[in-house]
N, C-alpha and C positions, 0 to 999 in steps of 0.2 A: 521741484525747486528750480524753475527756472527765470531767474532775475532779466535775462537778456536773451534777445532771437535768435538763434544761432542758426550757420547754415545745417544741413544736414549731415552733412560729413564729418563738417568739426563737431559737430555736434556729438556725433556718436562716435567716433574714435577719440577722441577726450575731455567725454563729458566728467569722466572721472579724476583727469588727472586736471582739469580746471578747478575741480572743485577742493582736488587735497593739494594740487600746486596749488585745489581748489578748498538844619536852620532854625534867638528867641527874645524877646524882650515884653515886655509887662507882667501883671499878674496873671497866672496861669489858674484858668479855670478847672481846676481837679474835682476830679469824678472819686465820690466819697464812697462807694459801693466797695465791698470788698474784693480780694480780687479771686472770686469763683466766676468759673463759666454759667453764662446765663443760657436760658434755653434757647432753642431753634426763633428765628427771625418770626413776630406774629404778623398779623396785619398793616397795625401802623407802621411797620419796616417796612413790610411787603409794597404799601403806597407809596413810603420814601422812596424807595427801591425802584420804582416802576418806570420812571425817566432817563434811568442807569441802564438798566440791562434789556434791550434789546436787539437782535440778531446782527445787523450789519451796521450796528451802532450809530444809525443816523437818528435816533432820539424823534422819531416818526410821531408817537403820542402827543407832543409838544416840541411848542418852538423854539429847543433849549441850546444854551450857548455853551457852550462848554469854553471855560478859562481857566487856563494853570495856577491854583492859589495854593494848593496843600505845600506845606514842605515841611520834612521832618526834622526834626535836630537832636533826638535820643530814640530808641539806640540807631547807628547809625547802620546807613542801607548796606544790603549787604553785609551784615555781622552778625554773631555767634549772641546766641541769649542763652540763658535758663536762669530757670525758676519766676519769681514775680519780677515782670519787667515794666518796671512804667512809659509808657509811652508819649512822646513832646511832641508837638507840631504846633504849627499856626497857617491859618487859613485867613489870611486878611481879606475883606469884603463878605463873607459867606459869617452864615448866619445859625445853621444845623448841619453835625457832623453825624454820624453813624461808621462802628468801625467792626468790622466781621473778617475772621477767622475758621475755616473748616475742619472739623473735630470728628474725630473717629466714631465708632459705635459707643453709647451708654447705654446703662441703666434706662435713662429716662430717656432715650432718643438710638433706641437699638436697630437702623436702619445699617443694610450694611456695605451702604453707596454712603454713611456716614452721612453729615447735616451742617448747616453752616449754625452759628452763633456769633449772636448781637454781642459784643463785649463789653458795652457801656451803654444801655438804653437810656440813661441818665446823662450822657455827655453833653456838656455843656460849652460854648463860644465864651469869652469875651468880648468885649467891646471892639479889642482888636484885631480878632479871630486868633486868639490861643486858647490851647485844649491839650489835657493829657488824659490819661485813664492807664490801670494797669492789666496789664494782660500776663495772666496765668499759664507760662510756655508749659509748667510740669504738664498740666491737660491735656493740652494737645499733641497732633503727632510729633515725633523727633526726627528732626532729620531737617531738610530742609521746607518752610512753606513760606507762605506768601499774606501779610495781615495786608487788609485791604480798608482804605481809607474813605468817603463820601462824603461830600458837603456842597451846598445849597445855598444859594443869597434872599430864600425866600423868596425871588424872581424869576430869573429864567435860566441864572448861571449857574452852573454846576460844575465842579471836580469831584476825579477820583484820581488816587495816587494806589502802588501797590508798593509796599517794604518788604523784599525778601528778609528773609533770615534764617539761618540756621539754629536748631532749638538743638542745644547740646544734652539737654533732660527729653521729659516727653515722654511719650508711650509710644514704643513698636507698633508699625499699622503697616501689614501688608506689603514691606520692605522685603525686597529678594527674589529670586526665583522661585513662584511657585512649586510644588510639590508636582502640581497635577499637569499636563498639556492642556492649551487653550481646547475649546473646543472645535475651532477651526481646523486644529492640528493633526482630530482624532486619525488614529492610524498609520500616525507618520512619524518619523522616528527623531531625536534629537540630533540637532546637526554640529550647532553653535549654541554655544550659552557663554554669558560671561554677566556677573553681578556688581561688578566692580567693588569687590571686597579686600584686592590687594594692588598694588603699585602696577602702574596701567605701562603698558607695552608698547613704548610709542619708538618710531625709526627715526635715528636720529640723523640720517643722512638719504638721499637719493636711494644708495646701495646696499642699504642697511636691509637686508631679505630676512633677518632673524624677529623682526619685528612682529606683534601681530595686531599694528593698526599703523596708519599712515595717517597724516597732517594736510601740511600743505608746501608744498617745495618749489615755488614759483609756476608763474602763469596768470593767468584772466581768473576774474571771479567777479560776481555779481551784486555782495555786499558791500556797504559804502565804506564801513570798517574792514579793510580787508581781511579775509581766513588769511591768518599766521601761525607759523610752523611752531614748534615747543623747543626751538633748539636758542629763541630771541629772548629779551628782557621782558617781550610781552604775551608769555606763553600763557594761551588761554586756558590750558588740560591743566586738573590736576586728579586725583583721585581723595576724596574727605569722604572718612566712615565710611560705608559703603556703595558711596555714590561717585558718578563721575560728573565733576563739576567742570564746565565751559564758561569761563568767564570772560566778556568781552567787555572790555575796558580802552579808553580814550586821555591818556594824560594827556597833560599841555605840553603842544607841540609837535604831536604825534600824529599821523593820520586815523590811532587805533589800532584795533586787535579785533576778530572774532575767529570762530574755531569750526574749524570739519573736520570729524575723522573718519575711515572705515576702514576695514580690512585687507580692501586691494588693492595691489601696490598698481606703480604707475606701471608696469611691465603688464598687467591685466592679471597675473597670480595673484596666491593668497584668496580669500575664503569666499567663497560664490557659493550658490544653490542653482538647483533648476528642477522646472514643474517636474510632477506638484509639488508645490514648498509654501511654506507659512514665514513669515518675518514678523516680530513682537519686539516692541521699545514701551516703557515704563518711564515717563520723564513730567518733567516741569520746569516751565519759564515763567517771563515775566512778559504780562501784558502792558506794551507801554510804548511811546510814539519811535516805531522805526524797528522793534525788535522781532525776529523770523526765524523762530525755531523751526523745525523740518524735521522728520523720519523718512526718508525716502531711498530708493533703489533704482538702479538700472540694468539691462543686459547689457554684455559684455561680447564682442565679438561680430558685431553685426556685419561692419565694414562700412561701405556703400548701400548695405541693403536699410541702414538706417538704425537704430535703437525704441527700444519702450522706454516710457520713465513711469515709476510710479511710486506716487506722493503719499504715502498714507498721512501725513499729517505737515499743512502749512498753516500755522497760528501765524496771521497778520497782526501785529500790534496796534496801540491805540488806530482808529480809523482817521485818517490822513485829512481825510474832506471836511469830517465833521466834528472830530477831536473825542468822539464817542468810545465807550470799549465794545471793541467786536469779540461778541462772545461764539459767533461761527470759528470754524477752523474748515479749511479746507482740503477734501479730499480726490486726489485729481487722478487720470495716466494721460499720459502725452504721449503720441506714437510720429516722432522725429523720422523724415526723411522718407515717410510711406505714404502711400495714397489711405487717404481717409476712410476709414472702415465702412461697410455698406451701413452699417446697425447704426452709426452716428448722424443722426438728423441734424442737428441743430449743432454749431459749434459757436462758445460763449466765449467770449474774453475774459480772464481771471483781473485779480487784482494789480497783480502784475503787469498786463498787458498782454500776453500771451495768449494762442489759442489754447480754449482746453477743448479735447478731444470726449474723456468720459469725466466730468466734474458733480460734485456732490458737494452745497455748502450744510455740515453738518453742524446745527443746533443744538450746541450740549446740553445747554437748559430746558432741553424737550425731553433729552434722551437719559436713560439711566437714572445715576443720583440727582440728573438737573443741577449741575456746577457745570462754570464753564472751562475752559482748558488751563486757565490761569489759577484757576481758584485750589485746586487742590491735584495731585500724579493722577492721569490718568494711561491706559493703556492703548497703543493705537497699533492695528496688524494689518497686514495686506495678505490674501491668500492665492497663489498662482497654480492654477491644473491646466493641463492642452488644452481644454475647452474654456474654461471662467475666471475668472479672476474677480473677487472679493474682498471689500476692505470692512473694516471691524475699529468699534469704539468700544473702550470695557467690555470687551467678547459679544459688543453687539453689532449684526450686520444693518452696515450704514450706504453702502450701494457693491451692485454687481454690475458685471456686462460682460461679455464674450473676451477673451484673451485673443491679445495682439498675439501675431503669428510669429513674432520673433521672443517674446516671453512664455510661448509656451515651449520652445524649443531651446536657445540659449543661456547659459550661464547667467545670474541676479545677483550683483552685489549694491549691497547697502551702504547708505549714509546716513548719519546724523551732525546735524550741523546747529549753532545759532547765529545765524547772520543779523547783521543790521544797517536796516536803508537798502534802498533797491527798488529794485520794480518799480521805479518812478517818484519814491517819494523818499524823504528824508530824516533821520533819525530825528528826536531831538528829547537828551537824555539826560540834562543839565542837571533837573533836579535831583536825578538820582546819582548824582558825582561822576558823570558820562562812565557808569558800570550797567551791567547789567546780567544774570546769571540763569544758566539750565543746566539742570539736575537728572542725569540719567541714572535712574534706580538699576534697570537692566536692560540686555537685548537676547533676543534668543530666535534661535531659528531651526525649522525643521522642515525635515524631506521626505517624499515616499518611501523612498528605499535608502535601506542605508549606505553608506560608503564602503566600498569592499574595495582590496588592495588587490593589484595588478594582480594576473596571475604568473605563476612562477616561470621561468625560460625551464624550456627541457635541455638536458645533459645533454 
């Protein structure tokens, strides 16, 4: 997660504390279907579909323009539903909408990467581009997800808008700490867990050492909304049901809010691992122009000799250039302030601008259930041994390559963050009430050996 170049030095003696200091009017075309979930998307979605979703969102198929018409005006972004909720928007100029939501395992669609569903195959525009339909939250998962909006001028212009919401009904899916250890983990022992099922641990000062996560207490950061502390009016943490929710928000007037937290304070204590060690985050954002969720970690202690960073997961939001959704996320390590490993041939610029050292742009819509990061929790790990280091989507390996010579020997502590704007390009978040929100189901982490207590002083 690196927004900005930093030299080498600063880089790695406070890469961490940068980042914890570090809408309706006419008649409304309603969809008369009742309101059950329709089956999985068939063909003729699949061809709506097909000018949407591709990988670095530049709409390569066609020569499609992508312009912001959707906007919603019930329920509102960001808020709490259950049971049948009707759905308002208007899309002035466009002509075909399509509105899909990711639904757990059924009966009829017993997949158990779950499936997406058409919610109104029948939705219809007016003249003016308004459109509602209702959607059946009891159905779907609970907790928080993301109804996802489409429409077309019949031309070449296209939108897509994404509604979070939180489904206060629903069905349990997959919510918690597994039972079991990832398989990445095998043989390693539990280090850190937390599921965010009670009132979240946050330091509410510099010197607060009883804490067990840290914010942001002043300093440089790389989001355009600045990461802000939880101690201001615009405290982004909070903890809902059993999730930790980041909400980065922009009243008028304000420069904004987004949120980092992790466990190590600025003193370099508090909760590290080292090889071999696995790191597991369970979360979801919102894909949308400017917004930069991250799971990522760094060592601790390098000095001068430099740091690793490694990114298991940067979801770039809508794509900047083309206004497309990128349904890649990427999977990076950056090895600051060292001579370039022999193994790395080729070093590519990320989105950001940055060099990447080891980069993987992973195609969720290849991989697994084939949803993209936005579309429904998925899981993202990174695995550290003296020799390899490996990262994982849904417990699948997404790339490897030899371990930098400072993560296989020092201290890894972790970050989660949702930044927005950076790396060179700029939020723009209007339609959504300049909010925007990430959902961390859980994080957890494990080590080879387990943690044993000093041994005793003799008499």
């Amino acid at each position: 997660m690196n927004p900005i170049k930093p030299n080498a030095k600063m880089r790695c003696r406070s890469v961490l504390a940068l980042a914890l200091a570090a809408m309706t009017s006419g008649a409304l075309a309603q969809n008369a279907a009742p309101p059950a979930a329709r089956p999985s998307p068939g063909a003729e979605l699949s061809s709506f579909l097909s000018t949407f979703y591709v990988p670095d969102g530049t709409s390569a198929k066609t020569q499609t323009v992508w312009f912001q018409a959707i906007a919603v005006s019930s329920p509102a972004y960001c808020s709490d539903i259950k049971g049948d909720v009707t759905v308002t928007f208007k899309a002035p100029g466009m002509t075909q909408a399509k509105a899909l939501c990711w639904q757990q395992p059924t009966a009829a669609n017993p997949s158990p990467w779950g499936h997406d569903v058409d919610l109104a195959p029948d939705l219809q525009l007016d003249a003016a581009g308004n459109g509602s339909f209702v959607f059946p939250a009891d159905q779907f998962p609970s907790g928080p997800l993301n109804l996802r909006i489409h429409a077309k001028d019949g031309g070449n212009r296209q939108d897509y808008c994404e509604l979070q919401l939180f489904n206060q009904g629903g069905v349990a899916w997959n919510q918690g700490i597994p039972t079991d250890a990832p398989p990445a983990a095998k043989g390693m022992k539990l280090a850190f867990a937390d599921d965010f099922a009670g009132p979240l641990s946050l330091a509410k000062a510099r010197n607060d050492l009883a804490a067990k996560y840290w914010t942001h207490w002043g300093g440089g950061d790389g989001s355009i909304w600045p990461f802000t502390d939880n101690a201001g009016p615009l405290n982004p943490f909070s903890q809902v049901g059993t999730f930790l929710r980041i909400h980065a928000t922009k009243p008028a007037g304000t420069r904004g809010a987004a949120g980092t937290l992790t466990p190590v304070r600025p003193d370099g204590t508090g909760f590290t691992a080292t090889a071999p060690c696995y790191f597991e985050c369970r979360l979801l954002a919102q894909n949308a122009p400017g917004t930069w969720p991250a799971f990522w970690a760094t060592t601790q202690g390098g000095g001068t000799a430099g740091c690793d960073e490694m990114d298991a997961l940067e979801g770039y939001g809508t794509n900047a250039r083309s206004g497309g959704i990128w349904t890649v996320y990427h999977a990076t390590t950056h090895f600051w302030g060292q001579p370039t490993p022999a193994w790395v041939k080729e070093k590519l610029k990320g989105p950001d601008g940055n060099p990447y050292d080891a980069h993987k742009r992973v195609d969720t819509m290849a991989v697994g259930g084939k949803s993209s990061w936005s579309t429904t929790f998925h899981t993202y790990g990174f695995l550290v041994t003296p020799s390899e280091t490996a990262y994982y989507f849904d417990n699948i390996e997404v790339m490897r390559h030899p371990s930098g010579k400072l993560a296989a020997t020092l201290p890894i502590g972790f970050l989660v963050n949702l930044a927005i704007g950076g790396g060179g390009w700029q939020p723009n978040l209007a339609r959504y009430g300049n909010q925007s929100d990430m959902w961390v189901d859980y994080v957890r982490v494990y080590q080879g050996e387990p943690n044993r207590p000093s041994p005793a002083k003799k008499p």
